[in-house]
Structure formats: C-alpha cells, structure tokens
BAVEX-740322 format. One record per residue: residue number from 0; x, y, z of N, C-alpha, C in turn. Coordinates in steps of 0.2 Angstrom, whole numbers, plus 5000, padded with zeros to 4 digits. Layout:
residues N
+-----+------+------+------+------+------+------+------+------+------+
| pos |  n_x |  n_y |  n_z | ca_x | ca_y | ca_z |  c_x |  c_y |  c_z |
+-----+------+------+------+------+------+------+------+------+------+
| NUM |    X |    Y |    Z |    X |    Y |    Z |    X |    Y |    Z |
...
+-----+------+------+------+------+------+------+------+------+------+
***
This chain:
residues 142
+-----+------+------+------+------+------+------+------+------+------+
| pos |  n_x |  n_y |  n_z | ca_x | ca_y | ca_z |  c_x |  c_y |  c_z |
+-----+------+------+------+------+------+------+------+------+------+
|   0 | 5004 | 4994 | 5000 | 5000 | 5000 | 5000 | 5004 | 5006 | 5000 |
|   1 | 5002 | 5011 | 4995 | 5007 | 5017 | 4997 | 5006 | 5023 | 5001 |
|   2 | 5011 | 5025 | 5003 | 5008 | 5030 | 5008 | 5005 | 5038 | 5005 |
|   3 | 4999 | 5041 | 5006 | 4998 | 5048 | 5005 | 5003 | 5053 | 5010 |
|   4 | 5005 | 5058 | 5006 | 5007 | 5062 | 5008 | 5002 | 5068 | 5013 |
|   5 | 5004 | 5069 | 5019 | 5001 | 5074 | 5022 | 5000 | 5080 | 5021 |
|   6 | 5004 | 5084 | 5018 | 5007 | 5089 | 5014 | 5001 | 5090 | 5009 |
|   7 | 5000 | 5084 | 5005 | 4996 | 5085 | 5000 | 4989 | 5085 | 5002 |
|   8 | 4989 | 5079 | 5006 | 4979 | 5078 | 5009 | 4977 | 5085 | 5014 |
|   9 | 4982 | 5088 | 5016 | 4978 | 5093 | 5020 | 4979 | 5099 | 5017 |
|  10 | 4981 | 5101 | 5010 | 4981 | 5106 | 5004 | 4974 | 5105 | 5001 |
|  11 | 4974 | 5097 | 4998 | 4969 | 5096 | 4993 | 4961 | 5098 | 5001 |
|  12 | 4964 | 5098 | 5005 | 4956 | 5096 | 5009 | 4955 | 5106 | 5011 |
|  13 | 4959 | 5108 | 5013 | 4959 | 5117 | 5011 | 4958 | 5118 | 5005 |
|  14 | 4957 | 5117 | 5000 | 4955 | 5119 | 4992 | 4951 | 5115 | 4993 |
|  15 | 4948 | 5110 | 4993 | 4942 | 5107 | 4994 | 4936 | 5113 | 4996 |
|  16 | 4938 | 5114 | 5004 | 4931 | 5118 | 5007 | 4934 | 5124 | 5004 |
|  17 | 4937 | 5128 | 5003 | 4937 | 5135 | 4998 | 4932 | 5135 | 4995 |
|  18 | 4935 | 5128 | 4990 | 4930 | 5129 | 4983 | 4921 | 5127 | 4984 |
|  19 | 4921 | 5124 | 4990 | 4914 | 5125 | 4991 | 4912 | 5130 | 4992 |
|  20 | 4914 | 5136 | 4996 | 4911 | 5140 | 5000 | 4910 | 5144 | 4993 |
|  21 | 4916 | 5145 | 4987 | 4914 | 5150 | 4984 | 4911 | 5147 | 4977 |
|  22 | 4909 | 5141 | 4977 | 4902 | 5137 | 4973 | 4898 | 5142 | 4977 |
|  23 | 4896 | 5141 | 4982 | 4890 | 5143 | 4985 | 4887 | 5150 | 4984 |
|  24 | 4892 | 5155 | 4986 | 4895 | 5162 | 4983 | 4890 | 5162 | 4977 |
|  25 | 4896 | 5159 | 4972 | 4894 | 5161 | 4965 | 4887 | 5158 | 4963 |
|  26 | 4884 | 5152 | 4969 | 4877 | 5152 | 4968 | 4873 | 5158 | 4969 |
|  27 | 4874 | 5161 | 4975 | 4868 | 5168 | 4976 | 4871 | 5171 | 4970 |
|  28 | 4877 | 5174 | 4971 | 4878 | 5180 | 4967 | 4875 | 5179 | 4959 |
|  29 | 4875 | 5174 | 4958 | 4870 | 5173 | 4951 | 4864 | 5172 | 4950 |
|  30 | 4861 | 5173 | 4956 | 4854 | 5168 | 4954 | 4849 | 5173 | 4952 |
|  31 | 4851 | 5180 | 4951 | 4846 | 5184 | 4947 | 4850 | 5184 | 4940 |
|  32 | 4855 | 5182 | 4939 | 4860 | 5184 | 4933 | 4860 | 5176 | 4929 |
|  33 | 4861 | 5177 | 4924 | 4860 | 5170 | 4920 | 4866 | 5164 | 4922 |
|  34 | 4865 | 5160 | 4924 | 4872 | 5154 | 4927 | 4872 | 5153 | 4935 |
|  35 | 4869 | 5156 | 4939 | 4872 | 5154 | 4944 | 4872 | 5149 | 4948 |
|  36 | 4868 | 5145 | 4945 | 4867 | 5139 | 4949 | 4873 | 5132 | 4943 |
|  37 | 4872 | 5134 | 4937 | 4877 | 5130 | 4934 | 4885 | 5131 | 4934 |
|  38 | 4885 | 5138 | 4936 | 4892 | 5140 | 4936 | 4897 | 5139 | 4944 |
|  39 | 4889 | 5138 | 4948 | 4890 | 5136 | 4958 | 4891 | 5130 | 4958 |
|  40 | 4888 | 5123 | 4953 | 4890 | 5118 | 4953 | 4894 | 5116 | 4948 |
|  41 | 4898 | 5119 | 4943 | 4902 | 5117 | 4941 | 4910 | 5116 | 4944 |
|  42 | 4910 | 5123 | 4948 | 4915 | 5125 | 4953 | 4917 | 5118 | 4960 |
|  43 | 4911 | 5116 | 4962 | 4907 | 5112 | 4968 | 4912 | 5106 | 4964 |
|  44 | 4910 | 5105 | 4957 | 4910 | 5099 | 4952 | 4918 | 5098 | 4954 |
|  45 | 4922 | 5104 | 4951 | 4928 | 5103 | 4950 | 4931 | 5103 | 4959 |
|  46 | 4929 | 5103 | 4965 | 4931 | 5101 | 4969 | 4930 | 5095 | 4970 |
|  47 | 4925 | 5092 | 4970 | 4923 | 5085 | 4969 | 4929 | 5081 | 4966 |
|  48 | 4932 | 5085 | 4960 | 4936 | 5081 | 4955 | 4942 | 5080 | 4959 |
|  49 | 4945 | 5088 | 4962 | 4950 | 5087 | 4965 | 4951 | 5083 | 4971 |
|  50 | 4946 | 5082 | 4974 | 4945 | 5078 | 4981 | 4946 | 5070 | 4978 |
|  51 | 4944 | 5065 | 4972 | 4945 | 5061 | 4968 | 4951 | 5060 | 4966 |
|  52 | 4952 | 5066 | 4965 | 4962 | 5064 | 4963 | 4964 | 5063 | 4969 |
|  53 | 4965 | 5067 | 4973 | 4969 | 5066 | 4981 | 4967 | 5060 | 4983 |
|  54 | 4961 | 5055 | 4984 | 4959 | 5050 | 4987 | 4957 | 5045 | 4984 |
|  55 | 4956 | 5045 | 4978 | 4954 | 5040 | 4975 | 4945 | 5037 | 4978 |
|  56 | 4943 | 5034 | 4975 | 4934 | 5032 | 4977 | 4935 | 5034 | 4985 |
|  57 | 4939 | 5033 | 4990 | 4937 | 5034 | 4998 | 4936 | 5041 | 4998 |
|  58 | 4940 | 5044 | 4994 | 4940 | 5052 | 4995 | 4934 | 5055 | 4992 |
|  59 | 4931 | 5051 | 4987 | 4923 | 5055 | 4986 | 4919 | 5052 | 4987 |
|  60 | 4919 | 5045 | 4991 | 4913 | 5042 | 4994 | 4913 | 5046 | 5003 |
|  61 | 4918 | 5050 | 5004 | 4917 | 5053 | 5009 | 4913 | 5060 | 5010 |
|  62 | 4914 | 5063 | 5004 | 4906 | 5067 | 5003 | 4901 | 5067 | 4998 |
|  63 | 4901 | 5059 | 5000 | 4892 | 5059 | 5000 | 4892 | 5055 | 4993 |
|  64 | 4898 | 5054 | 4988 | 4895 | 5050 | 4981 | 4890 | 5045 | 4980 |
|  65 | 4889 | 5043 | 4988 | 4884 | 5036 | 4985 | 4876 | 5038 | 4984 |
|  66 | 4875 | 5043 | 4985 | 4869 | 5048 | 4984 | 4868 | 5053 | 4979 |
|  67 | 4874 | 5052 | 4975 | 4871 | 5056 | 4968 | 4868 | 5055 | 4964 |
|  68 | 4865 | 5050 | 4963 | 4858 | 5049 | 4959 | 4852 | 5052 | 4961 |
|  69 | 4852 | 5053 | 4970 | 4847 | 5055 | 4972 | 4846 | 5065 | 4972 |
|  70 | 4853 | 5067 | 4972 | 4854 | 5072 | 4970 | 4852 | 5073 | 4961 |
|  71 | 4855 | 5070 | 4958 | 4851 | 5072 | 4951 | 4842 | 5072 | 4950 |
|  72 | 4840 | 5068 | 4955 | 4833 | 5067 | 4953 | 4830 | 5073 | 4958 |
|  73 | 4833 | 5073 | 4962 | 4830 | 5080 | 4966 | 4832 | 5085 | 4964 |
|  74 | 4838 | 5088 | 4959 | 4838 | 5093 | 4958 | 4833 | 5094 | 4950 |
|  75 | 4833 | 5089 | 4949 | 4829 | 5087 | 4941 | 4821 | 5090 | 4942 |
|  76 | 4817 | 5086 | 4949 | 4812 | 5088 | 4950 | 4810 | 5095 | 4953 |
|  77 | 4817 | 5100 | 4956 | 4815 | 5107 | 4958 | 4814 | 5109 | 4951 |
|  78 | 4817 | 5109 | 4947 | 4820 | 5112 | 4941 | 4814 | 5113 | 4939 |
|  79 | 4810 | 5108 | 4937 | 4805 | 5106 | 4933 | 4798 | 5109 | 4938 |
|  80 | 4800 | 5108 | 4944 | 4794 | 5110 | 4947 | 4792 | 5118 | 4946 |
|  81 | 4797 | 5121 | 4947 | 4800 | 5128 | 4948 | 4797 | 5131 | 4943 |
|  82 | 4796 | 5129 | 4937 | 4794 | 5131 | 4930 | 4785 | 5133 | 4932 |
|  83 | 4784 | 5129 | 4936 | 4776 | 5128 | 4939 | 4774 | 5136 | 4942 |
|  84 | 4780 | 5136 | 4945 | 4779 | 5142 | 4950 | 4775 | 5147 | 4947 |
|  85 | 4777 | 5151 | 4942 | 4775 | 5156 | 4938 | 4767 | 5155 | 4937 |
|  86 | 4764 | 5149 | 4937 | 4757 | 5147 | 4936 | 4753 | 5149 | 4940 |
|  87 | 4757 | 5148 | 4949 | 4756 | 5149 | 4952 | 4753 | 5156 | 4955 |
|  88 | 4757 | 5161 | 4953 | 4756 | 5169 | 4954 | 4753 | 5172 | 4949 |
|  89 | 4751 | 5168 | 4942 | 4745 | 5171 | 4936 | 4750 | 5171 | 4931 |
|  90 | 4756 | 5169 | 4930 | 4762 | 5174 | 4924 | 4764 | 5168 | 4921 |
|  91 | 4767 | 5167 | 4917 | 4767 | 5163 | 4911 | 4774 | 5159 | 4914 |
|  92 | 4773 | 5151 | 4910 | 4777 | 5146 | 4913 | 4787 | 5148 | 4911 |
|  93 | 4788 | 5146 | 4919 | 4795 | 5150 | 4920 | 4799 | 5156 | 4920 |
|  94 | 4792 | 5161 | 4921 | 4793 | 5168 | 4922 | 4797 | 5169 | 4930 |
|  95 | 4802 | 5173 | 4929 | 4803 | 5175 | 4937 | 4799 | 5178 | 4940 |
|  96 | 4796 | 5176 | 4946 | 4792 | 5178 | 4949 | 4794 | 5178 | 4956 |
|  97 | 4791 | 5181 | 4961 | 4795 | 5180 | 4969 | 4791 | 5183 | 4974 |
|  98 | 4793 | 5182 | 4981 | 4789 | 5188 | 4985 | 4794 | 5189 | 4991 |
|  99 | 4792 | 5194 | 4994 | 4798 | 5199 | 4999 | 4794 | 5198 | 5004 |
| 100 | 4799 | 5199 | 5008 | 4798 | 5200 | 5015 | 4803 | 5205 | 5019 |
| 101 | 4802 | 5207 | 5023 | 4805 | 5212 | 5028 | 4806 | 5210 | 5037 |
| 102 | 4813 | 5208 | 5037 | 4815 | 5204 | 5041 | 4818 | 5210 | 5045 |
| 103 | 4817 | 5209 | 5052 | 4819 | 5213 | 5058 | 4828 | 5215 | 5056 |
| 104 | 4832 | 5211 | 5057 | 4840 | 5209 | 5057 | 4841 | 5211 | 5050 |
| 105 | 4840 | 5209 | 5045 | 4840 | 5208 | 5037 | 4838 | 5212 | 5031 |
| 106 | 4834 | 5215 | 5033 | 4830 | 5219 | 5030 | 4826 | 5217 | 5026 |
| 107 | 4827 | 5218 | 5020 | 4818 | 5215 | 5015 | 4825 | 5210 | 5012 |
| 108 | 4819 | 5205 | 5010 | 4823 | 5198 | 5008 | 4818 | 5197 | 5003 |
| 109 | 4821 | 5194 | 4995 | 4818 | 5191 | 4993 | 4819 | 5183 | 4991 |
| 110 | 4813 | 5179 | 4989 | 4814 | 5175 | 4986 | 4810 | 5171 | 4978 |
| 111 | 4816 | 5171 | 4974 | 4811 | 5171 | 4967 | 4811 | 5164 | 4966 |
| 112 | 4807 | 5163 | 4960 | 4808 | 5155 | 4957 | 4815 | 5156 | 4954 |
| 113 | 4819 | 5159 | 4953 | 4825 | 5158 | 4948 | 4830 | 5155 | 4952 |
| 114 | 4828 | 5158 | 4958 | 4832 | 5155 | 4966 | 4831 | 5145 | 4967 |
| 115 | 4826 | 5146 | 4967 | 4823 | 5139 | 4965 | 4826 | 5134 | 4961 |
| 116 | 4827 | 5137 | 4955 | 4827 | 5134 | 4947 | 4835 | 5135 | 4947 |
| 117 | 4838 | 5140 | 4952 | 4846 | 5136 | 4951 | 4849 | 5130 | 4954 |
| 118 | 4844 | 5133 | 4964 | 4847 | 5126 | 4966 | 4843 | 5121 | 4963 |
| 119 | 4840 | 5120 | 4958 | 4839 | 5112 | 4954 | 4846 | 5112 | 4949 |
| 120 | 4849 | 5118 | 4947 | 4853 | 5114 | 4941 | 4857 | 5114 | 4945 |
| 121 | 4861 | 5117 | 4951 | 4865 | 5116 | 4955 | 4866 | 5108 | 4957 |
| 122 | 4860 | 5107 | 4959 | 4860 | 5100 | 4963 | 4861 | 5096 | 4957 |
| 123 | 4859 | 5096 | 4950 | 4860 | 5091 | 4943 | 4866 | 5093 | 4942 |
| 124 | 4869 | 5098 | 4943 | 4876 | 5099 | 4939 | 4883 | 5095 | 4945 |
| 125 | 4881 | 5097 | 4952 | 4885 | 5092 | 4954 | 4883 | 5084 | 4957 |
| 126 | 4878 | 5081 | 4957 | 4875 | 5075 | 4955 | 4880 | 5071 | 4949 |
| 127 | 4879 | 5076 | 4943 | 4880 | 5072 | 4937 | 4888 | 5072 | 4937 |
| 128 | 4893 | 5078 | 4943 | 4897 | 5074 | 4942 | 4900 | 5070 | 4947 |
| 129 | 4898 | 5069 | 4950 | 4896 | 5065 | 4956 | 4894 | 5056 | 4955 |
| 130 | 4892 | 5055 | 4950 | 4888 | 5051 | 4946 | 4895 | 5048 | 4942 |
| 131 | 4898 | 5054 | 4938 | 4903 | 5053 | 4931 | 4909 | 5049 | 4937 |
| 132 | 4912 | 5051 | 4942 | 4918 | 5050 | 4947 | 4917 | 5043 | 4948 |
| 133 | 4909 | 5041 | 4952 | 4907 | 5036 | 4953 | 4910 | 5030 | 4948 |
| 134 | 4905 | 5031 | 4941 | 4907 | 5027 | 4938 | 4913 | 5025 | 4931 |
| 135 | 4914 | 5031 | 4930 | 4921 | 5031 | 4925 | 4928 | 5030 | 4932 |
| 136 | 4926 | 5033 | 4936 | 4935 | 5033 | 4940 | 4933 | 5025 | 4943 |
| 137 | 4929 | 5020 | 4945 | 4928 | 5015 | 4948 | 4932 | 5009 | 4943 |
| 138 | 4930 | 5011 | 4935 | 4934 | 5006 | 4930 | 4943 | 5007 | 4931 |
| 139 | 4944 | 5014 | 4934 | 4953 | 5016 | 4933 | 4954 | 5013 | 4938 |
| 140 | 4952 | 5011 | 4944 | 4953 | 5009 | 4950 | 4956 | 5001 | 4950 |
| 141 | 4950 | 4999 | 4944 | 4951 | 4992 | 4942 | 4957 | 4993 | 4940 |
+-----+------+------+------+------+------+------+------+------+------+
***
C-alpha cells in the first residue's frame, strides 16, 4: 500500500472547502443573473474532481458519492417544478416571479423562482458529476 502524503491531503482538503464555500458564493451571486446555479456547481464539480484525485473512490465516497443519483433526481424535480411556480402567481410558465419580505436583522429579503430553478441545476450539475467520478474513476481503479 502506498503512503499519502500529508502535505498534500491537508492542501487538497483546504481547496476542497474554499472551493465549496465559493460554489456557493457564486450560487447567490448569480441567481438573478443567467448561470448561477450552473456556474456554483460546476466549481462544487471541479472540487469534487480534486477531492478524487487526492483519494481515489474513499475520497469522494466521503462526501456523499453514494447519493448522487438521488441528488440528480431532486435537483431534476426542483427544476422542473420551479417552471410551475410562475402558474402559480397568474404569469406565464417560467417567468421569474418571487415575494419579499421584511425581516427585523436583514432587511427586505427576497425569494424568486429563479432561486429555486438554480438550486435544481446546482443539485443536477453536481449529481452528474458525482455520478461521472462514481462510475468512470471505479473502471481506473480496476
């Protein structure tokens, strides 16, 4: 068995959570702007990847790879429900639509369907590569 370098697992595991917190970032920051949810889990994606290189399957079965499919179908289903939403308030399917509120601490907060409609592609973009890691790096393993 060969030995991991610690130098390296405790680099790749600090770029690891970075690149989560700023997937996440670049979720909000997008979600009224066209991308945010695919550009928040691409980033997420490409941590995933790095986490895979550093550890091979133990290293992405330890956040969460056995649950990727369940992730694609739940972000599949916001996605798709989220389109609904707009029917909801009278306006035409997948229109953004949203309502505020006025929070003590926070001020006014909103919440639109596009909010909505990112975290599903978020959850399918990183799912699918979550999915891809599973099963293409499983054959390299062999």
């Amino acid at each position: 068995m060969m030995r991991r370098s610690l130098i390296f697992d405790v680099s790749i595991d600090t770029v690891f959570r970075t690149s989560l917190v700023f997937s996440i970032f670049m979720f909000f920051a997008g979600h009224n702007a066209p991308g945010g949810g695919f550009i928040g889990g691409l980033v997420a994606g490409a941590a995933l990847v790095l986490r895979y290189l550093a550890g091979g399957s133990d290293g992405s079965q330890q956040v969460g790879a056995r649950f990727a499919h369940v992730m694609l179908g739940t972000g599949l289903m916001i996605a798709v429900a989220t389109g609904f939403g707009g029917w909801l308030w009278g306006t035409e399917f997948l229109e953004n639509t949203g309502v505020g509120a006025e929070l003590p601490l926070l001020g006014t907060v909103k919440a639109t369907t596009s909010l909505l409609f990112d975290a599903g592609v978020y959850l399918v973009v990183v799912g699918l590569v979550m999915e891809a890691l599973g099963s293409l790096g499983h054959e390299v393993e062999r």
